[in-house]
N, C-alpha and C positions, 0 to 999 in steps of 0.2 A: 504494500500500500504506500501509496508516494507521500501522503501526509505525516506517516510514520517515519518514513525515511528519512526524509525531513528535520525533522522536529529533533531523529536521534544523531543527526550532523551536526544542528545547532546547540546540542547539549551535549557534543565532544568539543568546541572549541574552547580553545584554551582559556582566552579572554572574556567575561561575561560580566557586564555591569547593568544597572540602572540606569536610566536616560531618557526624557520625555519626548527628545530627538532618536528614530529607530535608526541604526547603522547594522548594517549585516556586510561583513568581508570574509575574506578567507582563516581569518584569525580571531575575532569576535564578533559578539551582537552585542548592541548595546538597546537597550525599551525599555520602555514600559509594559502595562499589562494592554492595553490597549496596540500599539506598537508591533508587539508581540502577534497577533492577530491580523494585525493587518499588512504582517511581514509575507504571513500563509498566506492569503488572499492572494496579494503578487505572484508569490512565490506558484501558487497552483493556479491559477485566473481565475479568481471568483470574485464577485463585485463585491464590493465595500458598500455600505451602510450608504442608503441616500445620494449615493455621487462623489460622497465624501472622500480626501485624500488622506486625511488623517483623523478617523470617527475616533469618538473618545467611546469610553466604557456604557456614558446613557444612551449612544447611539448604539452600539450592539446590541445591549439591551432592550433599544426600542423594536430590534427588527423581530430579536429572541420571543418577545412578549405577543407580538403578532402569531407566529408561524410555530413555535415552540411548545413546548410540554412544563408546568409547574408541578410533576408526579413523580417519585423516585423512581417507579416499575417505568417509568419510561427512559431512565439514565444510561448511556452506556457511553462505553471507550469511544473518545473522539468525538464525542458531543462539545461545543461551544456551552457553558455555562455563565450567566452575567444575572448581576444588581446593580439597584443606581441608588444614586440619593436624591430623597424628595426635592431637596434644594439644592440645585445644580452649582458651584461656583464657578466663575468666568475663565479659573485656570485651574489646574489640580486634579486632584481626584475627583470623578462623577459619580464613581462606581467600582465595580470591577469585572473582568470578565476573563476566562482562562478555558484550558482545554481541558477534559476530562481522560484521563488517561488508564481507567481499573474502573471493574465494576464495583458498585457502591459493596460495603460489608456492615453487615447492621451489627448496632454495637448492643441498644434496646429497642423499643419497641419506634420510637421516634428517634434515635440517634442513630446516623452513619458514618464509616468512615470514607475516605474518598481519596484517592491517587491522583493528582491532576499535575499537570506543567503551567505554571506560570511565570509572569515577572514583576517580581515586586521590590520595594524599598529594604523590605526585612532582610532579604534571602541576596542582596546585590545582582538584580536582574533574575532571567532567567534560569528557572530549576525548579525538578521535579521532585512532589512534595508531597504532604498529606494535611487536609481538610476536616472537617465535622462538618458534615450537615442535619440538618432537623427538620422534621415534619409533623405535621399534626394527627391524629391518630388517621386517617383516612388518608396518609401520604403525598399529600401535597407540602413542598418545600416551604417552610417558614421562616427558616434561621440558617447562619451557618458563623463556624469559630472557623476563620481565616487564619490565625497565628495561633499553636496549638501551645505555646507557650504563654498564652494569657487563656482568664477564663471565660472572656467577654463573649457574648454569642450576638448579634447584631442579628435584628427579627425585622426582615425583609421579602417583598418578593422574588422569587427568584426562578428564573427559567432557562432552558436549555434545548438544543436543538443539533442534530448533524452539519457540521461545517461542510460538507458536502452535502447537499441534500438534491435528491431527484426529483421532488415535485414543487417546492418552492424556490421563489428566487431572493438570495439575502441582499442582494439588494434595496429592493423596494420593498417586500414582507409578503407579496401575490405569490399565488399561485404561478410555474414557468409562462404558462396557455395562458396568462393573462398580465405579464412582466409591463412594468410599466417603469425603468428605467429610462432615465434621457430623455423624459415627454417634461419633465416639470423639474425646477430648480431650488433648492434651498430657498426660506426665505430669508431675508435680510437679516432678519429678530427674530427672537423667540418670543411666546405672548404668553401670558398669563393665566391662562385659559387653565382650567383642569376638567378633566372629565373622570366621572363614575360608572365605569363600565360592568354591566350585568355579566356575569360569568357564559352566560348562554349565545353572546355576540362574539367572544373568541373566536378565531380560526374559523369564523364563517366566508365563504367568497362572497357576500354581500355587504361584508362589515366596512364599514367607511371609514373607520379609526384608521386604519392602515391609510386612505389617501391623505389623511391630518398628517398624518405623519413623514408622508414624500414636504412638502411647505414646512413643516417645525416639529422636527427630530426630538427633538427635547422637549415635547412637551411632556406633562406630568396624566399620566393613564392610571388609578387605582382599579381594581378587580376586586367585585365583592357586590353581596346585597348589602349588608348592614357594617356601616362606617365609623369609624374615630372620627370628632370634628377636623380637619382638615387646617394646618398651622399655616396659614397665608392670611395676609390684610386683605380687608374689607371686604368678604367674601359676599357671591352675591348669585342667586339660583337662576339659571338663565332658565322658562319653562314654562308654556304657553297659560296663562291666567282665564280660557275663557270655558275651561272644565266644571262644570256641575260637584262634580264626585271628591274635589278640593278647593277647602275655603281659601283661599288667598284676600280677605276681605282687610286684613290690617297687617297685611304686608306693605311697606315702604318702596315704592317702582322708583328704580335710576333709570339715569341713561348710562352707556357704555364707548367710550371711543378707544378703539383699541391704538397703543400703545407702549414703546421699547419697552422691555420690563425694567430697567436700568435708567431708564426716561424722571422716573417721579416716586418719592419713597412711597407715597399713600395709594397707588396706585390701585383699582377693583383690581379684585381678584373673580371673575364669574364660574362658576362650576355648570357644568354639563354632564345630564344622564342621558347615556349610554345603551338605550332599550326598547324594547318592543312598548308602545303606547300604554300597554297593562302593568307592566313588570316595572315602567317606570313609576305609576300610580303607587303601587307595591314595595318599590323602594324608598317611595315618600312615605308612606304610612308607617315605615320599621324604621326611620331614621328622623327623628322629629328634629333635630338640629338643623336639615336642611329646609324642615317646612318653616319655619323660623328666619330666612335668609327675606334680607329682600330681594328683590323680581327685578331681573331683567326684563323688561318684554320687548320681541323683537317682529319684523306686520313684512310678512312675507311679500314681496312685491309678484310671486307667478307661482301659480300652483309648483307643487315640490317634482324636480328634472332626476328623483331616485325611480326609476320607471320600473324597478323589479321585484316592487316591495307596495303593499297594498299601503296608503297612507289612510287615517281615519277622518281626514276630512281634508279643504282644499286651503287649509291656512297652516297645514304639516307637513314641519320639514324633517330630515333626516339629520342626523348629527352634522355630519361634514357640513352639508346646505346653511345649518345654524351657527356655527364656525366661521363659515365662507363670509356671514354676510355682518356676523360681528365686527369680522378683521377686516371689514370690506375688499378680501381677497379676490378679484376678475381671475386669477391665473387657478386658487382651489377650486372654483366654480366651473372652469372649463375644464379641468381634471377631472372631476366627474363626468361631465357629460362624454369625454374622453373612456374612461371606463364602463358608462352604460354602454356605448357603440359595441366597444368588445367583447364584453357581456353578451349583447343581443348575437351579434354575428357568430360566436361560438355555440351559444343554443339557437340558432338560424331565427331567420325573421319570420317564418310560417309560424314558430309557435311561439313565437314571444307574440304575435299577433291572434293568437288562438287562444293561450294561455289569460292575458294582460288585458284585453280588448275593452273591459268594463270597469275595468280600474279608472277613474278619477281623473290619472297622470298619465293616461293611455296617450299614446304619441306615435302615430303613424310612420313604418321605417320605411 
């Protein structure tokens, strides 16, 4: 396996350091854990995160979180493994991300041990080590001891995924059949925006967190029904007010103009769910901190262009579309529409026209 091969040339050279600048020669490598990652990528051709030349650890992360597994039973040698932090700083550490190198060995019922290669600050670069990870009684990853020399355990999300993988592309977090590298650019900034994403919108080919994420890499994705309040200023529920089934009657309505996050210290913070019209109703009702927020409200200018997804009425958008028109993004907006195209034409236009016809959002191809 050439990843292997790899990997065990660069952990025969003699010289091995730390370094946030990656140098690979005949005689040493010098990375990060990031670095590290994106030496293989080169080294094999596989895209990099977003377009990016040099992704940091929440950019891995972000792709990991799309296309990936947060399940032990699904760990194995040569998986990509990453976390981030809630609050990204402008240089430094985001996160971390390393390769998996042994399969997991359970120590109890929630504790593993774990063989992986990475490169970090402790270990002077690159080298192959051992881990803790932790899970919850159902196996999903919760925690892990990085440094097995302390007894810290940092309770995070965490995911992982095949650095080679045959049906998605790590680039973009799509599906290959629907790669959508090279179509749309970074954006300038990152925003502020967070989203609460329903565990059931994962790894779906309709999920549009993924296009969020081609425009701002970094932005902040939680997983879960029921939430910790959320540690950012001025938090504020973006989420349509004209529902029967939730009082919004002494909620406080802003307005929103998005900018830099670096722009103004008090700047909103808006949170966005993540879900099926029901499920979001459902996460309001288990998490009373956010009914409590005040209200964004944002007056859809054209019925909602998600044309593969039943909307419940003609002033519903999809996440992305709600995103879109926050940021006043023209370039997310047409990235969608860029994805429905592909979408349609890979399930042909006969039955997106036979299936879709009485939908709402119906749109003749």
């Amino acid at each position: 396996m050439r990843l292997q091969t790899e990997i065990n040339a660069w952990l025969d050279l003699p010289e091995k350091q730390f370094s946030r600048n990656a140098v690979l020669d005949g005689h040493q490598i010098a990375c990060d854990c990031s670095g590290l990652i994106s030496l293989l990528c080169d080294r094999l051709t596989v895209p990099k995160p977003y377009g990016l030349e040099s992704p940091r650890a929440v950019h891995y992360f972000a792709i990991l979180q799309e296309i990936g597994s947060n399940h032990i039973s699904q760990l194995k040698p040569w998986n990509l493994l990453a976390w981030r932090k809630d609050n990204v700083p402008k240089t430094g550490d985001s996160g971390h991300v390393l390769l998996v190198a042994g399969e997991p060995e359970r120590v109890d019922d929630t504790t593993y041990r774990l063989s992986v290669i990475d490169a970090t600050r402790a270990h002077n670069g690159l080298a192959r080590r051992e881990i803790r990870l932790h899970t919850n009684l159902k196996g999903h990853l919760i925690g892990v001891q990085l440094q097995l020399s302390k007894t810290k355990v940092k309770r995070t999300s965490i995911y992982h995924t095949p650095l080679l993988s045959k049906r998605y592309c790590l680039g973009c977090g799509l599906p290959l059949k629907l790669c959508l590298c090279k179509q749309v650019q970074v954006s300038g900034f990152d925003s502020s925006i967070v989203i609460l994403r329903h565990p059931d919108e994962r790894r779906k080919t309709l999920s549009t967190v993924s296009l969020i994420k081609q425009r701002y890499p970094g932005i902040l994705v939680k997983e879960g029904e029921v939430f910790n309040p959320i540690r950012r200023p001025n938090l504020a529920l973006v989420f349509p007010d004209f529902d029967s089934d939730i009082d919004f009657s002494g909620n406080k309505r802003i307005a929103y103009e998005p900018t830099a996050l670096d722009s103004q210290p008090e700047l909103t913070t808006p949170v966005m769910l993540d879900a099926t019209w029901r499920k979001s109703k459902r996460m309001l009702h288990d998490n009373d901190w956010l009914r409590e927020l005040p209200l964004i409200s944002i007056a859809p200018q054209s019925t909602s262009n998600y044309l593969l997804r039943k909307v419940p009425g003609p002033n519903s958008l999809s996440t992305v579309e709600a995103f879109a028109l926050l940021q006043e993004d023209l370039d997310l907006q047409k990235l969608l529409t860029l994805f429905m195209q592909k979408q349609i034409e890979v399930m042909g236009k006969d039955i997106y026209e036979s299936n879709y016809r009485d939908f709402i959002n119906y749109t003749p191809q």
